[in-house]
Each structure stands twice: as structure tokens, then as C-alpha cells.
C-alpha positions in Angstrom: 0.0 0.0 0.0 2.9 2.4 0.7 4.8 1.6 -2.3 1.4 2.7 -4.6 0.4 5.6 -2.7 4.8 6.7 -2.9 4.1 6.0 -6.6 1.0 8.6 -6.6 3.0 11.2 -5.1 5.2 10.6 -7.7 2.7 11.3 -10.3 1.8 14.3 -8.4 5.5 15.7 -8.2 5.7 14.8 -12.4 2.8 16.7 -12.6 3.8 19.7 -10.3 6.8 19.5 -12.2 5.8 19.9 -15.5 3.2 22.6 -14.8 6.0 25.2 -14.4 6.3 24.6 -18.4 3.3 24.9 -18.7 3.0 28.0 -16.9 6.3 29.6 -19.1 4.4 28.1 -22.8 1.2 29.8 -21.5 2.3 33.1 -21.1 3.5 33.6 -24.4 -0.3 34.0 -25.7 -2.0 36.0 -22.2 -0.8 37.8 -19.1 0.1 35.9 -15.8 -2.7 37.3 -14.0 -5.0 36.0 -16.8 -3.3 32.6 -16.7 -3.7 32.6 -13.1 -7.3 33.8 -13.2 -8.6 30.6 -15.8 -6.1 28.5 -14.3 -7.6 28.3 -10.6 -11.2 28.9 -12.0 -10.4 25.2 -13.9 -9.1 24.0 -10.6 -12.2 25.1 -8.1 -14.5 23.6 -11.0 -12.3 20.4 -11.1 -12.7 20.0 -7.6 -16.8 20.0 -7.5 -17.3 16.5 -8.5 -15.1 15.5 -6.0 -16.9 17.7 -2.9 -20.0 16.3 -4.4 -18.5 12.4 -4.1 -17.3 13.0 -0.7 -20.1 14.6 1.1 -22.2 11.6 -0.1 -19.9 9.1 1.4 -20.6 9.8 4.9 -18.0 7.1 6.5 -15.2 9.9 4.9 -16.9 12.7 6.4 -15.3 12.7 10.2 -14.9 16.5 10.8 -18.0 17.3 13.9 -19.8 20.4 14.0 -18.2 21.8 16.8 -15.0 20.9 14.8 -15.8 22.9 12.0 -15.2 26.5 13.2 -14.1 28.6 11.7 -15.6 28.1 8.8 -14.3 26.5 5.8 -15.0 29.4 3.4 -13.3 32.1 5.9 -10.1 29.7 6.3 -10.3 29.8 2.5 -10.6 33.0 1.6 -7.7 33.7 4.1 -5.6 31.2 2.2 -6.5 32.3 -1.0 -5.5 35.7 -0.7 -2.3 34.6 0.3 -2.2 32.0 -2.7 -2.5 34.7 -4.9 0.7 36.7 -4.0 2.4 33.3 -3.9 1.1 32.1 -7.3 1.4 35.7 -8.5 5.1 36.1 -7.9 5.6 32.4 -9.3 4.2 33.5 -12.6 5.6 37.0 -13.1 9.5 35.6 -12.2 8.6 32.7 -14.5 8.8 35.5 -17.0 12.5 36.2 -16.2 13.9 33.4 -14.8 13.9 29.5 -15.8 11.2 26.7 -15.1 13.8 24.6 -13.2 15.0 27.4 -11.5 11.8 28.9 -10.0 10.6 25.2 -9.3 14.0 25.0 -7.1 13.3 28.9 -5.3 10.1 27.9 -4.5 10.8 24.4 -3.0 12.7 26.7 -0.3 9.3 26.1 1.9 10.7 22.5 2.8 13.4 24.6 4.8 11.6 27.5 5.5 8.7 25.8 7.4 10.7 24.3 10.0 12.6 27.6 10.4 9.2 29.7 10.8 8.9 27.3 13.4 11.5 29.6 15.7 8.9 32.6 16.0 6.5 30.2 17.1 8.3 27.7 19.7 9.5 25.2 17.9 12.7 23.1 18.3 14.8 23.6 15.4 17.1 20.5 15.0 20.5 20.3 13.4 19.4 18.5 10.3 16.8 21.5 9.9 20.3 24.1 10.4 22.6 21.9 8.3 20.4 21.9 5.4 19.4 25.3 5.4 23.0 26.3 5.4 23.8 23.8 2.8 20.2 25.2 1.0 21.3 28.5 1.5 24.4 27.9 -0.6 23.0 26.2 -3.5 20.5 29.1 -3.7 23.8 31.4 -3.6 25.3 29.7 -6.5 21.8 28.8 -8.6 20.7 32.8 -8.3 23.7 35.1 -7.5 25.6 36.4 -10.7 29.5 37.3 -10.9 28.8 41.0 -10.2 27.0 40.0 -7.2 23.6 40.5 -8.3 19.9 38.2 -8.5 18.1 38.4 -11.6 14.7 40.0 -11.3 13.0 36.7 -11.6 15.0 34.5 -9.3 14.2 37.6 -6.5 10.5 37.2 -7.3 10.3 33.5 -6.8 12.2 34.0 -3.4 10.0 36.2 -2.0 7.2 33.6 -3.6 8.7 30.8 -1.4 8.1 33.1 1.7 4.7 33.4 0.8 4.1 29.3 0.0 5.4 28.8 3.9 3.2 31.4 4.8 0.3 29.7 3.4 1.4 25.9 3.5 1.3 26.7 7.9 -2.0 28.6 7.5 -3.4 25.4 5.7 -1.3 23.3 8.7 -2.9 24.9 11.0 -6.5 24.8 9.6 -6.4 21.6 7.9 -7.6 18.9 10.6 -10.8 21.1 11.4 -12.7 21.8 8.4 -13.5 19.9 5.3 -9.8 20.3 3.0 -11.9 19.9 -0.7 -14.0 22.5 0.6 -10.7 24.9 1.8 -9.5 24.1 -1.4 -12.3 25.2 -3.4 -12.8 28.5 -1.8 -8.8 29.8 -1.8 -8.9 28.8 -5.5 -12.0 30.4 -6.0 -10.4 33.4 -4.5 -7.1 33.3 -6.0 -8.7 33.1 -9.5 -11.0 36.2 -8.4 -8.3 38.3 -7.5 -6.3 37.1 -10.8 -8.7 38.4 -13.0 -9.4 41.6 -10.9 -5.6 42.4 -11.4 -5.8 41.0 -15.1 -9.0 42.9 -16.7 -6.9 46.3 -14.9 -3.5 45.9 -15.9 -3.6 43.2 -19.1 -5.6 43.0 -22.2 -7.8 39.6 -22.6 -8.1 39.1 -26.2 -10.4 35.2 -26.6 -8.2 34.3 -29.5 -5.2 34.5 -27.5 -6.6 32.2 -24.6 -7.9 29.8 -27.0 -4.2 29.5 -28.2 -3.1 28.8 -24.9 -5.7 26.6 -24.2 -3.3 23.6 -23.6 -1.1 24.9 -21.1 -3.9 27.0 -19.0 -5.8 23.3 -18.8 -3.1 21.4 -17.7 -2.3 24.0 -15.6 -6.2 24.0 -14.0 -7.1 20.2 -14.5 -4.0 18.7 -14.0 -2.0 20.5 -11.8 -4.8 21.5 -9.9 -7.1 19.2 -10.3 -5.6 15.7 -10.7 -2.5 16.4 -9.0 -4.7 17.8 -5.7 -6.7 14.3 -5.7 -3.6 11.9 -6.3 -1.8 14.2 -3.2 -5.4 13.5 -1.0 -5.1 9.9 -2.0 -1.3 9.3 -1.7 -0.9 11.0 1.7 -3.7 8.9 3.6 -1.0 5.9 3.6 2.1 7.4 3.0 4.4 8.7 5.8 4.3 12.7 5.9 8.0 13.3 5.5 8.6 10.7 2.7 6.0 12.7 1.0 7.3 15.9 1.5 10.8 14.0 -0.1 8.6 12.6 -2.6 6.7 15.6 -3.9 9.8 17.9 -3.5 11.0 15.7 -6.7 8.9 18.5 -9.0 12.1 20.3 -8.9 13.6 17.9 -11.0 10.7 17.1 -13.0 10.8 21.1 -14.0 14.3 21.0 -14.7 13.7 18.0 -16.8 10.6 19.7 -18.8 12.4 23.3 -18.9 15.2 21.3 -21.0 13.1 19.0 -23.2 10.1 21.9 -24.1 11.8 24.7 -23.5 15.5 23.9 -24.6 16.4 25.4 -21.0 20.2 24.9 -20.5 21.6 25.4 -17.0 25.5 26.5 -16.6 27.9 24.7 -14.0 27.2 27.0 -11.5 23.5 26.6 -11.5 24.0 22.8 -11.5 25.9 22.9 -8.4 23.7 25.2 -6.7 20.6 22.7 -7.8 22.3 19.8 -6.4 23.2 21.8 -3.1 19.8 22.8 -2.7 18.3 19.3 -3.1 20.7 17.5 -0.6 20.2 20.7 1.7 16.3 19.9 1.5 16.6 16.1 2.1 19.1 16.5 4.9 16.3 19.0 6.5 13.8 16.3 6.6 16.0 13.4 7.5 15.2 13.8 11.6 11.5 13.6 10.6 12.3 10.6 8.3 14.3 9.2 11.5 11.9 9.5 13.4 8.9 7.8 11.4 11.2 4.8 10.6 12.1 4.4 14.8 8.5 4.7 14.9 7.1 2.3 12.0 
């Protein structure tokens, strides 16, 4: 059982993965708000049928009333509105920088959430400071240029990443008392409202245009969203949280992978080293966790 749901979270990280191509290949037909705005639309939609399914199966529905306060939709809002600077600087740096890259910046949350953890009382351990040091470093040699400077792009995914641990603990701390699909639906219903708020001010929606980037704005919404959101649901129920975390930080790869294939992306030494640097730095960071779970098991 652990084996097939590791192999779902594979899927999921593939799929995660290849969406940041998606997201590049999309934006040369529409804006990124736009994108963002359809995108998420396509995802909320996606996850209907699924909210519907659920809430009919009564043995899967556990959360109690007096467990479900606040309210999903509030929760959601909250964590939509902080999805949308997230997603927002994703796909405005995707602009400037490339797939693999950003992919890499943002999985900075694997180390950053256990560090956030200071402000609120949590033990840091020395896996958790060894591989943000060694993190820390990759990021140094992946982003920082010879005259000392970060690209545009790179700076906007790494404030991005500071925003995904900001929402990835919101959801943490929400997520065991209120109904997830239903948190899901509304923070991509609001991310996609704010989207196209921004997008119908600042960027010209011509239907031609979308239609040409149909393919990428889908997979984007229906797969990325949609799909990879249920295979994550389905995976995590018997897969230990750490190895998933391991697991699902593999879209890194997958988006350096795609950014080379699609995208004839071609990283220079110094960006492969920092790459590698970074990914060690973010397994080492989980390896007390992954300790811990085996002691356990």
C-alpha cells in the first residue's frame, strides 16, 4: 500500500513539475494574472465533482460540527488571498527566470517551514540548520551572478517561497478542522478572483489568444490542480508525511527535466551545483523527521 500511494506522489510531483512549463508556454499567448485567473477557475471547477463524491460518502466525512469553526470558506478566503501573492510572484518571475529554476526557489518552503517554526516555539534541529546552510548555498550559486547581483526573476520566486510557507502553515494549522476539498475550493476560487481583478486592470484579454493557450492554461487547472490535488489527498492517507514531502519535492527535478526538453532550458555549472546543493540541503532538512517515522514504524 505504501509503495502505490509513494508512486501517486510521484505522479503528483511529475505533474507539479511539468506545470511550471506549462506555466512559461502559456504566457506567451495571455498575461500571468489571466493565466492565473482561468487557471484556478479550472481548478475550483475540477474539484466539484469531488466535494459532491465525498459529502455523499458519509464514512469519509469525520470533521464534527463543533470541529468545523471557523468556517471553511473564511479559512479559505484567508488562504487564498495569500495563494494569490504566492502564485502571483511564481508566474511574473517565470517571465524572467527558468522553469527549473523557479521550481528550485520555491521548494525553499521545505526549509523554510521548519525555520518559521522559531517565531512560534519550535525546536529547530541540526538537520533542519545543516540543510538550510547547505540550501542557502545552493541558492547562492543557482541565483547570484559574478557582479553579485539576482536576476529580477530569481528575486521574485524567493519572495514567492516566503509566501508558500506562509500559506502551507496557515493550511497546517486549519487543515484537521474543516473539510480540505471544501478549503481548497474556496482559496482557489479566490485566487482566481483576484487574478482576474488584477488581469481585466492591468492586461488586455483578447479570446483568440486564450484559446491558443488553451493547452497549457488546462493542464495547468485540471492537471495541476485538479488531478495532482486528488492523487496528493489519495497518496498522503498511507504514505508517511515526511517521505511525502521527499517525494513531492521531486517537482524540482521534474521542472528542470521539462524546462530542458520543451523549453530547450540549459543550465550552466554554477547553477547545477547550486541545484544539487539545494536538493541535498532539502533532504538532509527532513531526515530527523524521516528518523523519526522509521524508529517509529
Amino acid at each position: 500500500m505504501k509503495f502505490k500511494a509513494n508512486l501517486l506522489l510521484l505522479m503528483t510531483a511529475f505533474i507539479w513539475g511539468f506545470a511550471f512549463v506549462a506555466q512559461r508556454v502559456g504566457m506567451d499567448f495571455v498575461g500571468p494574472y489571466t493565466f492565473n485567473g482561468v487557471r484556478f477557475a479550472l481548478g475550483a471547477a475540477s474539484l466539484l465533482p469531488l466535494i459532491w463524491y465525498f459529502r455523499r460518502d458519509s464514512s469519509t466525512k469525520k470533521i464534527t460540527p463543533e470541529e468545523n469553526s471557523p468556517k471553511a470558506w473564511k479559512i479559505g478566503i484567508l488562504a487564498g488571498t495569500v495563494l494569490f501573492i504566492a502564485a502571483s510572484l511564481q508566474q511574473i518571475g517565470l517571465l524572467y527566470t527558468t522553469a527549473g529554476k523557479a521550481a528550485f526557489i520555491t521548494c525553499l518552503y521545505i526549509v523554510l517551514v521548519p525555520l518559521t517554526g522559531l517565531f512560534i516555539g519550535h525546536r529547530i534541529t541540526m538537520n533542519t540548520w545543516a540543510g538550510s546552510v547547505l540550501s542557502a548555498v545552493g541558492l547562492y550559486f543557482l541565483c547570484v551572478k559574478s557582479d553579485f547581483t539576482v536576476s529580477y526573476g530569481d528575486l521574485l520566486e524567493l519572495i514567492g517561497a516566503a509566501f508558500w510557507t506562509f500559506h502551507i502553515l496557515l493550511i497546517d494549522r486549519y487543515a484537521a478542522k474543516i473539510d480540505n476539498l471544501v478549503l481548497a475550493f474556496w482559496q482557489f476560487i479566490t485566487c482566481s478572483a483576484l487574478s482576474m481583478v488584477v488581469a481585466l486592470t492591468t492586461e488586455e484579454i483578447v479570446p483568440t489568444l486564450l484559446l491558443q493557450a488553451a493547452v497549457p492554461i488546462l493542464y495547468g487547472g485540471l492537471c495541476s490542480v485538479g488531478i495532482a490535488y486528488t492523487l496528493q489527498i489519495i497518496g498522503q492517507k498511507h504514505a508517511e508525511p515526511t517521505h511525502a514531502a521527499i517525494i513531492m519535492s521531486m517537482e524540482t527535478v521534474f521542472a528542470t527535466l521539462g524546462g530542458y526538453l520543451i523549453l530547450g532550458e540549459i543550465l550552466g555549472p554554477h547553477e547545477i551545483i547550486g541545484m544539487v546543493l539545494m536538493a541535498v540541503g532539502m533532504l538532509i532538512a527532513q531526515l530527523h523527521s524521516f528518523q523519526i517515522q522509521n524508529q517509529e514504524s
